[in-house]
C-alpha positions as CSV (number, residue, x, y, z in Angstrom):
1,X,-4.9,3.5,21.6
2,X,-8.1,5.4,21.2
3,X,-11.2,3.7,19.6
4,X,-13.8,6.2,18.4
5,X,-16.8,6.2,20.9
6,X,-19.5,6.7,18.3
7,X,-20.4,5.8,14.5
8,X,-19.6,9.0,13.3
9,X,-15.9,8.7,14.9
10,X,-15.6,5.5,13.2
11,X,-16.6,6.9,10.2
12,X,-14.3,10.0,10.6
13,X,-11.9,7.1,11.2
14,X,-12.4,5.0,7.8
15,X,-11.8,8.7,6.3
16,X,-8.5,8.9,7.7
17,X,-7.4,5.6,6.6
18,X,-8.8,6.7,3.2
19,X,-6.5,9.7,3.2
20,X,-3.6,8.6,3.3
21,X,-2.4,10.0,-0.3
22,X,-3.4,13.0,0.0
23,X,-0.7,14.7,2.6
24,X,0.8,17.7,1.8
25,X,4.2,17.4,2.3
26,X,7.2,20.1,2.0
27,X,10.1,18.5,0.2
28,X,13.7,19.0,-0.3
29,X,16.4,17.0,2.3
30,X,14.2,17.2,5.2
31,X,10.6,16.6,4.3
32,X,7.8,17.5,6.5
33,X,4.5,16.7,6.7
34,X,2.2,19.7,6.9
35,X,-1.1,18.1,6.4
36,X,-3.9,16.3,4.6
37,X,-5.8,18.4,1.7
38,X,-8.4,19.2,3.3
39,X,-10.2,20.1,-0.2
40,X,-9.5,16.3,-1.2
41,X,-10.3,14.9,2.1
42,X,-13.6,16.5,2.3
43,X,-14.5,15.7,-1.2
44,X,-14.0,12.4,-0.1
45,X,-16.1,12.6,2.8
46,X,-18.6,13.9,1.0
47,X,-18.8,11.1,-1.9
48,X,-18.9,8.2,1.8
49,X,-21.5,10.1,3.8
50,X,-19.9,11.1,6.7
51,X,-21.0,13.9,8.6
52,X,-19.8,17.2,7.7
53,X,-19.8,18.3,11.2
54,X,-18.1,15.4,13.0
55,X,-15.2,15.8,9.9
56,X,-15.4,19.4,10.8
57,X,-14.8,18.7,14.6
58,X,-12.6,15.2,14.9
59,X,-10.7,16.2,11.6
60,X,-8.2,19.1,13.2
61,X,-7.5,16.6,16.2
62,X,-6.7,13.9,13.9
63,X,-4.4,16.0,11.6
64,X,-2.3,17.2,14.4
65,X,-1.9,14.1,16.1
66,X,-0.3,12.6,12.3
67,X,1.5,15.5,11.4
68,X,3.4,15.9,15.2
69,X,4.2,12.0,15.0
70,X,5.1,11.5,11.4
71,X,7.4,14.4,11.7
72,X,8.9,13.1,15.1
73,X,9.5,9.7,13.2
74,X,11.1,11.5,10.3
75,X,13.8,13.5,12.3
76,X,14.4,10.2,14.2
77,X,15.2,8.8,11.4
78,X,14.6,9.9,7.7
79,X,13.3,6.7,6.4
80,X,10.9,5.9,9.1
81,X,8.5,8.4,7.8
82,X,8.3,6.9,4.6
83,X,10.0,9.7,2.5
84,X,13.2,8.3,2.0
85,X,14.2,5.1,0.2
């Protein structure tokens, strides 16, 4: 795993964990994630205090990395990414 290396990547961090209802997801048989809302998530970051700029630059990375795996887990198997009962 990779730890953040500084306080603003564990803050960027906490965020994620935070965000965690607000994915965008594209229904129907096969959901997919497509994302966090980024309007909600920096809204968010804003009311904690974290840096605009390291949300700005560790965001993206962090987004791709959950929307690549949690769509991996979901065409393994439907119900491993949470959308299906």
């Amino acid at each position: 795993m990779h730890a953040p290396q500084s306080i603003e990547g564990w803050q960027v961090w906490d965020l994620v964990q935070r965000s965690g209802g607000q994915l965008r997801v594209a229904g129907g048989l096969a959901p997919q994630v497509l994302g966090f809302d980024m309007t909600a998530v920096l809204a968010l970051a804003g009311a904690l205090g974290v840096p605009p700029l390291a949300v700005g630059e560790l965001m993206p990375a962090v987004e791709a990395a959950m929307v690549r795996r949690m769509n991996e887990a979901g065409e393994a198997d439907p119900r491993a990414s949470g959308f299906l009962p």
